[in-house]
N, C-alpha and C positions, 0 to 999 in steps of 0.2 A: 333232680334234673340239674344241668352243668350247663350253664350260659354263658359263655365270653364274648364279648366286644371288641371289633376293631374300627380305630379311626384313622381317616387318610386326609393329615392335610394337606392339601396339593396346592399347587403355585396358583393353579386357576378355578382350581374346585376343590371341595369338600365331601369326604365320601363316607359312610359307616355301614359296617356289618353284624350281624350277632349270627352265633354259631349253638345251636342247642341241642344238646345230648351227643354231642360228635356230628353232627350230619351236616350235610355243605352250607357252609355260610350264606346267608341270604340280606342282600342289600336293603337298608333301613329306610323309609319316608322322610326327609327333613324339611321341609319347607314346599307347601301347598304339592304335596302328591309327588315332589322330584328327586329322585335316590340322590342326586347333589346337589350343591349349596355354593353360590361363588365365596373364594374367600375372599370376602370385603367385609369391611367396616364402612360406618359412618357416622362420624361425632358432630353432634350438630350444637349449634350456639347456646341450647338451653340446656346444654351436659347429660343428653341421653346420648344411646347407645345405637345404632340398627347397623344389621347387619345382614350378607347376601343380599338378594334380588331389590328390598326395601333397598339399603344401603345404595346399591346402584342407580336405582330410580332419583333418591333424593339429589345423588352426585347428576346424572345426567335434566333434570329439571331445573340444577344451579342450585339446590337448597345451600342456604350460606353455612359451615362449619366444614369439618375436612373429613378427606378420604382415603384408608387406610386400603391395598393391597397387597397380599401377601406374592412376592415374588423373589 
């Protein structure tokens, strides 16, 4: 079996695909059930990582550390 992978980073979202045995690509789940993903970051004060919907939450709640949009 022939599996390839596409990724789409987009300005506002994040998208992937797999393609298996030739037949039409089929959008991937990434985060709680949604074929997209914002692309954010969010580096918080104690040097972890989050990113998409997390990341947005932490940003829009005031978590203190910064926030990272890909535009």
């Amino acid at each position: 079996m022939t599996v390839s992978c596409g990724i789409d980073f987009g300005t506002t979202n994040t998208a992937a695909a797999v393609i298996k045995n030739d037949i039409s690509p089929q959008l991937v789940e990434l985060e709680d059930k949604n074929i997209t993903i914002p692309s954010a970051l969010f580096f918080s004060e104690d040097n972890k990582v989050y990113f998409g919907r997390r990341a947005m939450k932490m940003y829009t709640d005031a978590e203190a550390g910064r926030y990272l949009i890909m535009i």
